[in-house]
C-alpha distance (Angstrom), angle and dihedral (degrees) to the residues before:
residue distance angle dihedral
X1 . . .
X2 3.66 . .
X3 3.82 91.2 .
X4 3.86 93.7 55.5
X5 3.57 86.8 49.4
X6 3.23 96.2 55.9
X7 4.62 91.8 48.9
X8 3.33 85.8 52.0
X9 3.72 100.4 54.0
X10 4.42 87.6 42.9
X11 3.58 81.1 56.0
X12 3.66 102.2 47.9
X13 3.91 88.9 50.0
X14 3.91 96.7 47.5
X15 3.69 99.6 37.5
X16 4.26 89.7 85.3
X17 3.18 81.7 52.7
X18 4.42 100.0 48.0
X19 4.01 84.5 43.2
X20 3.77 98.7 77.6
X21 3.74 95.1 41.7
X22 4.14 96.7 46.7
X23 3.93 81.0 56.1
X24 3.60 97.9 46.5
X25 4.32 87.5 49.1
X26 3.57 96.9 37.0
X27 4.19 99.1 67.7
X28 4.34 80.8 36.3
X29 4.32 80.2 67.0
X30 3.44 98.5 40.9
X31 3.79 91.4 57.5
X32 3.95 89.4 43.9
X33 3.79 80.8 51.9
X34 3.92 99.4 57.8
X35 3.72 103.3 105.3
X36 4.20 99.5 175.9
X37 3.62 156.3 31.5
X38 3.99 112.8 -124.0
X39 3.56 113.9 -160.0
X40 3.89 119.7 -168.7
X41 3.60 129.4 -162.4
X42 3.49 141.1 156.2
X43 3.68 123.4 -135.2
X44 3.95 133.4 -175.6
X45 3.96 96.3 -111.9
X46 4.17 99.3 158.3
X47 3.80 118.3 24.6
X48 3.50 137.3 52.3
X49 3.62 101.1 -40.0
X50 4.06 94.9 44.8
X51 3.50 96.6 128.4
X52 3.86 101.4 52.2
X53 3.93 83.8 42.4
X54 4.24 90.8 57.9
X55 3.39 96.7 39.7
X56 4.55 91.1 48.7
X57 3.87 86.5 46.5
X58 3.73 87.2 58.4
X59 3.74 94.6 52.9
X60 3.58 86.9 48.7
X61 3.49 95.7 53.2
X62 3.78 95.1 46.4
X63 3.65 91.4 51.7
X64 3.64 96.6 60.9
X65 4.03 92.2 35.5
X66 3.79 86.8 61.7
X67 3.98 92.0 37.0
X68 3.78 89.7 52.4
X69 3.92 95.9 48.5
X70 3.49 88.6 60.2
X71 3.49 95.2 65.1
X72 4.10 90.7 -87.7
X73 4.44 121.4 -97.6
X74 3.45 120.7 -43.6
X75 3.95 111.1 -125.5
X76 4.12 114.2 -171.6
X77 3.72 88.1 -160.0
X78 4.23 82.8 74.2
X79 3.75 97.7 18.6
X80 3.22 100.8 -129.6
X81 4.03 147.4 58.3
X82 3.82 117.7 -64.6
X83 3.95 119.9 -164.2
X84 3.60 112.5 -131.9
X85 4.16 123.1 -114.7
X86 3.73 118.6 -160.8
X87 3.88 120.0 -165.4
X88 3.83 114.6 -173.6
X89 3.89 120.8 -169.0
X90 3.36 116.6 -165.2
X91 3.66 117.0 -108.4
X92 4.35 103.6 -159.9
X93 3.67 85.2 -141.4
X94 3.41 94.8 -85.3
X95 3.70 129.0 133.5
X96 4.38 93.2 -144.4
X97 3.72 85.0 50.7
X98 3.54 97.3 47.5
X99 3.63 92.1 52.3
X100 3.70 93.3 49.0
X101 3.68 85.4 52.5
X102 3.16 112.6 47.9
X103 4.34 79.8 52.4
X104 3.68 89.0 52.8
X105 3.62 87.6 56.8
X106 3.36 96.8 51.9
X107 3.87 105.8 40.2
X108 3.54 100.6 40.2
X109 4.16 107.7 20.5
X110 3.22 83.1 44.3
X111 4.20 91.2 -146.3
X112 3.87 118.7 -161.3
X113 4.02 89.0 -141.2
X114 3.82 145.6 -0.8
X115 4.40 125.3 -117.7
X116 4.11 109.4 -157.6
X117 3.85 118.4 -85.2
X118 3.76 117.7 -134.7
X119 3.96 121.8 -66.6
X120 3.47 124.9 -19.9
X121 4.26 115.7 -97.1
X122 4.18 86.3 29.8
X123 3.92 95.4 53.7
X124 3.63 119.9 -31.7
X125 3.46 106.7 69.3
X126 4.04 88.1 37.5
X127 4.01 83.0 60.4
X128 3.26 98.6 44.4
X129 3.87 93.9 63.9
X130 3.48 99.9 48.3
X131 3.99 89.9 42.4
X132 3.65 76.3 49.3
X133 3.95 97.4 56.7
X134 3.55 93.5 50.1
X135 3.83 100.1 47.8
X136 3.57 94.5 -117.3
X137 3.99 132.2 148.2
X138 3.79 111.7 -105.9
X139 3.78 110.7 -177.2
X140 3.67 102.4 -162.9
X141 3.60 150.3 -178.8
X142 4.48 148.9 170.0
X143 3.89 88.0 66.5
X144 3.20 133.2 140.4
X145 4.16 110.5 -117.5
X146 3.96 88.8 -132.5
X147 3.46 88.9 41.0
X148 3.80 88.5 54.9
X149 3.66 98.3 48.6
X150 3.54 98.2 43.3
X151 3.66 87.8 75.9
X152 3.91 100.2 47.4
X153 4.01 89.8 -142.7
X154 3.37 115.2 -169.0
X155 3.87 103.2 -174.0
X156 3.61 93.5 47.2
X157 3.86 142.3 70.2
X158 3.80 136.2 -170.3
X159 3.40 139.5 -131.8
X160 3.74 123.2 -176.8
X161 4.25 144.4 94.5
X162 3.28 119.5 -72.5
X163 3.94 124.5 -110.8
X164 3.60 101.8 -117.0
X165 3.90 98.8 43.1
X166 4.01 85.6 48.2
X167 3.81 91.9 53.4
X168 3.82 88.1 49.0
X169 3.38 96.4 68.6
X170 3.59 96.7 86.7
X171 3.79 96.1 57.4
X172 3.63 97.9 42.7
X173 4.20 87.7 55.2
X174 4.24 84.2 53.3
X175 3.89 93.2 41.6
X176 3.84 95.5 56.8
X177 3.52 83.4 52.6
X178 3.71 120.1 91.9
X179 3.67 112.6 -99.7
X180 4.17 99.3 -111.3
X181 4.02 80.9 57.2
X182 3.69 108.0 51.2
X183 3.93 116.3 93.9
X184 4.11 119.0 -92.5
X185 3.89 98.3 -156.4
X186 3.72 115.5 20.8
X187 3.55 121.1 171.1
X188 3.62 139.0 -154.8
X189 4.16 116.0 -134.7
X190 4.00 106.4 179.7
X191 4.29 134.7 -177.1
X192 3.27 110.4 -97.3
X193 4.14 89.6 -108.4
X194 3.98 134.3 111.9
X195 3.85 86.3 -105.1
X196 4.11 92.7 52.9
X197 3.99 98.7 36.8
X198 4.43 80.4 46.8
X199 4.01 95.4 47.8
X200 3.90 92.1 37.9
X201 3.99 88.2 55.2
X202 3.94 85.3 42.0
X203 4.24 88.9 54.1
X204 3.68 89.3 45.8
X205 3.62 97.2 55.7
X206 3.61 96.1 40.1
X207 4.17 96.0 47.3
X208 3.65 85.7 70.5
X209 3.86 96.8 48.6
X210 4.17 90.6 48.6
X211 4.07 89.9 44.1
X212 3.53 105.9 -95.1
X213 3.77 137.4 98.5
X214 3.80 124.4 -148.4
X215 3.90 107.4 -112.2
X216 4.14 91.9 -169.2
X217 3.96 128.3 29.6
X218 3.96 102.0 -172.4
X219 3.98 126.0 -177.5
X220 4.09 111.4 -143.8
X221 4.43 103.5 -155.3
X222 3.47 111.0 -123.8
X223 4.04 84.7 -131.2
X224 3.86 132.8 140.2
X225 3.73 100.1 -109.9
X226 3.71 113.4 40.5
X227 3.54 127.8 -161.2
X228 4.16 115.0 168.0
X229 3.81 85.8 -177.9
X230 4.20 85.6 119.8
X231 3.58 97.9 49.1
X232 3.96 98.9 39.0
X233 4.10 90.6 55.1
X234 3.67 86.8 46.5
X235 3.57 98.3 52.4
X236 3.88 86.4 46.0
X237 3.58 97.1 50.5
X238 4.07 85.5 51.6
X239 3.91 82.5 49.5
X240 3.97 91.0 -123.2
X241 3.61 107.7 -163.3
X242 3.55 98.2 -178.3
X243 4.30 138.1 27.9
X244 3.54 133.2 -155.7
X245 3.84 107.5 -155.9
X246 3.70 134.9 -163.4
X247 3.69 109.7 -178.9
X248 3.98 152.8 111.6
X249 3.82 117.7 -81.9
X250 4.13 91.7 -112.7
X251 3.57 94.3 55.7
X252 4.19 91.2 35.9
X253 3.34 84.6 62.4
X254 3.44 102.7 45.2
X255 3.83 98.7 56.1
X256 3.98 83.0 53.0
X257 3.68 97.2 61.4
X258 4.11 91.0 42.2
X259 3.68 90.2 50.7
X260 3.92 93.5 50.6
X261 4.22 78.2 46.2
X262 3.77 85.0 62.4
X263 3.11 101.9 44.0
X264 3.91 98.0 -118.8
X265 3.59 134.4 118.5
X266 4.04 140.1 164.3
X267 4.02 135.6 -131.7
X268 3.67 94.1 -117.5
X269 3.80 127.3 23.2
X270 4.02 115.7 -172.9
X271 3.74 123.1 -179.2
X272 3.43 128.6 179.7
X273 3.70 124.4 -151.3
X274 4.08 99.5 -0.3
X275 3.72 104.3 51.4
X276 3.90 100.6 53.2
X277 4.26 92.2 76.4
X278 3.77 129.6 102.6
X279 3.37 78.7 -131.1
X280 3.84 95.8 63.1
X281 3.80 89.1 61.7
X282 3.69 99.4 41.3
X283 3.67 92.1 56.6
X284 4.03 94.6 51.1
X285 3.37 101.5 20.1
X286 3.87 106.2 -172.8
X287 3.58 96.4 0.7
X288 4.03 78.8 70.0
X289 3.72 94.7 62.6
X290 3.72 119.3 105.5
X291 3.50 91.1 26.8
X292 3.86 122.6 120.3
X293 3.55 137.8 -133.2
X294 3.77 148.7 176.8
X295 3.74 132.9 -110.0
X296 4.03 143.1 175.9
X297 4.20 91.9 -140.1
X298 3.73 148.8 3.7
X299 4.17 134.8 -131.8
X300 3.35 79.6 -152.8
X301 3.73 99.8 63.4
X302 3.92 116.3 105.1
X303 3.58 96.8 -120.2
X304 3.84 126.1 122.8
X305 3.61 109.6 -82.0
X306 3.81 96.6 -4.9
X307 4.39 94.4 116.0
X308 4.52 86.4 45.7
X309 3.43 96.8 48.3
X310 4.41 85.3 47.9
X311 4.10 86.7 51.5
X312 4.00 94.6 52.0
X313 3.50 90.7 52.2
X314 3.81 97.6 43.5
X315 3.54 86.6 47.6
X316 4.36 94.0 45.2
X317 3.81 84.4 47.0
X318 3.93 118.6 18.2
X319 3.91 91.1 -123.4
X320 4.21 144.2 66.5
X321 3.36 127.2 -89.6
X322 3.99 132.9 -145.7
X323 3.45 96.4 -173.0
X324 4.06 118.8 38.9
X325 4.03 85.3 84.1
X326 3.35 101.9 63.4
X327 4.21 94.5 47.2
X328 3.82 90.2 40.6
X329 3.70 84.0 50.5
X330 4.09 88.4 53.9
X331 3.65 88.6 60.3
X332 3.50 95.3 44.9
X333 3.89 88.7 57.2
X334 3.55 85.9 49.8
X335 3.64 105.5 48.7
X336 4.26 88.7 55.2
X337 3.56 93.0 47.4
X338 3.50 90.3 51.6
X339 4.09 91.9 57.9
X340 3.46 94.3 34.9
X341 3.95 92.9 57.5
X342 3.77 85.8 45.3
X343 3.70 84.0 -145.6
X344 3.86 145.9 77.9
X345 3.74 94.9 -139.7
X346 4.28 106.8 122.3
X347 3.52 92.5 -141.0
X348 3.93 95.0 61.3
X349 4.01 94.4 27.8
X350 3.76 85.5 57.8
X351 4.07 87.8 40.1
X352 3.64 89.5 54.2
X353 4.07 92.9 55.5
X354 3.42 93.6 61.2
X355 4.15 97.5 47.2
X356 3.68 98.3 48.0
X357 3.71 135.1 65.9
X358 4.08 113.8 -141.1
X359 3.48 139.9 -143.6
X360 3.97 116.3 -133.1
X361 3.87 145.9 156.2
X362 3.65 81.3 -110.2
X363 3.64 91.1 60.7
X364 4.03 127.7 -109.8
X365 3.25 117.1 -20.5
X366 4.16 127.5 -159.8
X367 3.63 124.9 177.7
X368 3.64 128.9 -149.7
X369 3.33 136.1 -136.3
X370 3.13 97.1 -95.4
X371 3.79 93.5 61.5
X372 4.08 92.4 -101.1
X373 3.76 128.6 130.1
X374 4.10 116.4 175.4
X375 3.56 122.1 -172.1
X376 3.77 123.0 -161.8
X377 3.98 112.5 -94.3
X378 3.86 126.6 -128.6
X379 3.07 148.9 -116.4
X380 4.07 142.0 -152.4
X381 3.76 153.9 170.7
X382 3.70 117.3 -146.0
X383 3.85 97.2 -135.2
X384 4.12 115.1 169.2
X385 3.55 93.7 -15.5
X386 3.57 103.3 -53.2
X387 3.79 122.8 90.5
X388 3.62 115.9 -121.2
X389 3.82 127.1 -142.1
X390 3.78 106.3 -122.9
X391 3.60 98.5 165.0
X392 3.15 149.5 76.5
X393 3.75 79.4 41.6
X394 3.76 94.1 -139.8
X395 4.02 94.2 67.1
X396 4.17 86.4 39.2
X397 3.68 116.1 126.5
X398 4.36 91.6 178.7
X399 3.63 139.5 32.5
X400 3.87 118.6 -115.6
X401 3.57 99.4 -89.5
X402 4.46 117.0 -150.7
X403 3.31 110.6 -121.9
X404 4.08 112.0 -118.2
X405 4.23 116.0 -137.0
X406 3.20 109.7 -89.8
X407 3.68 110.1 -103.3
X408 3.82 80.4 68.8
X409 3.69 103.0 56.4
């Protein structure tokens, strides 16, 4: 009896002293204890913008399938490799849902960091704000740079092309032409949207700048039933010999089969947005040939892993992609930071971004100050099914072919 009186007592007088040091070892275990990375993001998987949702998802997915078979990213906060988990919540393409998730993931998953939703006013920018309120890292992308500034986000950064350059593309293609080839009255035919009306006044202001001048500005209605009848004999009776395009692949494809109707085609058709899809082609099939379209990265670039991560995707889905590069590129960015911070804190993560440069299939990628990184947009040809790189000229592997009328093709 005595004795125990006596432990008791020895305990009573060191246990002021114990407290401090179980406190100091118990956090010490919990970060021995962390066993992944979770990744949130929230992607457009029903809605509208479905498809481009499906195919980022898949990038995403790939990333941290390849990150995870090599043995996942060392952190030296934990000393030691920690596989990557990525939880995607599907945002509806909506910006209130997007919000919402993007707090779901971060209240009650409980995610270490944030990859980019899908375009900016629909989900990214939606995301950003809430990721924003809660002082966590959202590593984002398919934003506008204005669009990104206007906000001054703090917890956020951006990687994407810049507006100008993208619109460019067009008029570099016809400039490395030689001059008895390039179009003499191209005109510009744009969705009735905020993003057409924008890259329509873009193409207008640049024409002028790259020695052309936009013969025919045309307006397509975002309406249920389309008929383009109006604008196609307009644009023939102005003898249009080229079009700039900003629309959806429904209604892209649409104007195509009226403008065979009528008899009437140009030398060089660009679209932006709906001619870049699988889809595009399927639905025309040759008729789509000779026409150009846009894209955020290549297969055929020269960068390391650029041509494997094009053959898992042709052989997940039977067809190219424009796209997959420049999200599995994201992660990539994300995944070094993440080792070079040595930590999973956003602040740093975020910190770490900006001060290192970064090795990608997308090429090297440098962010500024600012939290902005810009690669250089493409361009292509479908040709036989496949869509060519055109542009940047350096990674080319054909000229920019005119397109003959169609009783020759």
């Amino acid at each position: 009896m005595i004795k125990r009186i006596i432990r008791v007592f020895c305990f009573l007088i060191c246990f002021p002293f114990l407290f401090p040091t179980i406190l100091i070892i118990h956090p010490v275990l919990a970060q021995k204890e962390k066993k992944e990375i979770l990744i949130g993001s929230h992607l457009p998987l029903s809605g509208a913008l479905a498809m481009a949702g499906v195919e980022q998802k898949w990038a995403y997915e790939r990333a941290v399938e390849d990150i995870n078979q090599a043995g996942g990213i060392y952190v030296k906060e934990y000393n030691k490799k920690l596989p990557v988990r990525l939880v995607v919540i599907d945002d509806e393409t909506n910006p209130g849902m997007a919000a919402a998730v993007v707090e779901r993931l971060i209240k009650r998953t409980k995610i270490d960091l944030l990859l980019s939703g899908c375009t900016g006013a629909h989900g990214v920018i939606p995301g950003m704000i809430t990721a924003e309120k809660y002082k966590t890292y959202y590593h984002g992308s398919v934003l506008w740079v204005p669009d990104f500034l206007k906000h001054k986000f703090k917890w956020s950064t951006m990687y994407f092309f810049d507006m100008t350059q993208g619109g460019s593309l067009a008029f570099e293609v016809w400039n490395s032409l030689p001059k008895d080839q390039r179009p003499k009255k191209p005109a510009v035919f744009e969705e009735d949207t905020y993003d057409g009306k924008q890259l329509g006044d873009l193409w207008i202001a640049l024409a002028e700048k790259y020695g052309y001048k936009i013969a025919l500005r045309e307006s397509m209605s975002m309406i249920k039933t389309k008929d383009f009848t109006s604008q196609i004999l307009k644009a023939k009776a102005t003898s249009i010999d080229a079009i700039l395009l900003m629309a959806n692949t429904a209604d892209t494809v649409k104007l195509i089969r009226q403008m065979k109707q009528n008899n009437y085609s140009v030398k060089f058709f660009h679209g932006w947005k709906g001619t870049w899809a699988t889809e595009f082609y399927k639905a025309l099939g040759k008729d789509a040939d000779y026409i150009f379209c846009d894209g955020f990265w290549s297969e055929d670039y020269p960068f390391k892993g650029a041509k494997e991560l094009g053959k898992h995707y042709y052989n997940d889905f039977g067809k190219q992609s424009v796209g997959v590069g420049m999200y599995y590129a994201l992660c990539q960015i994300l995944w070094q930071a993440i080792e070079k911070a040595g930590t999973l804190d956003s602040e740093k993560v975020r910190q770490a971004v900006l001060d290192n440069t970064f090795e990608t299939v997308n090429g090297m990628v440098d962010y500024d100050k600012r939290g902005i990184a810009l690669f250089p947009l493409a361009e292509f040809q479908w040709w036989n099914g496949k869509q060519q790189i055109i542009y940047p000229i350096e990674y080319s592997q054909l000229q920019a072919m005119p397109a003959p009328p169609w009783v020759e093709r």
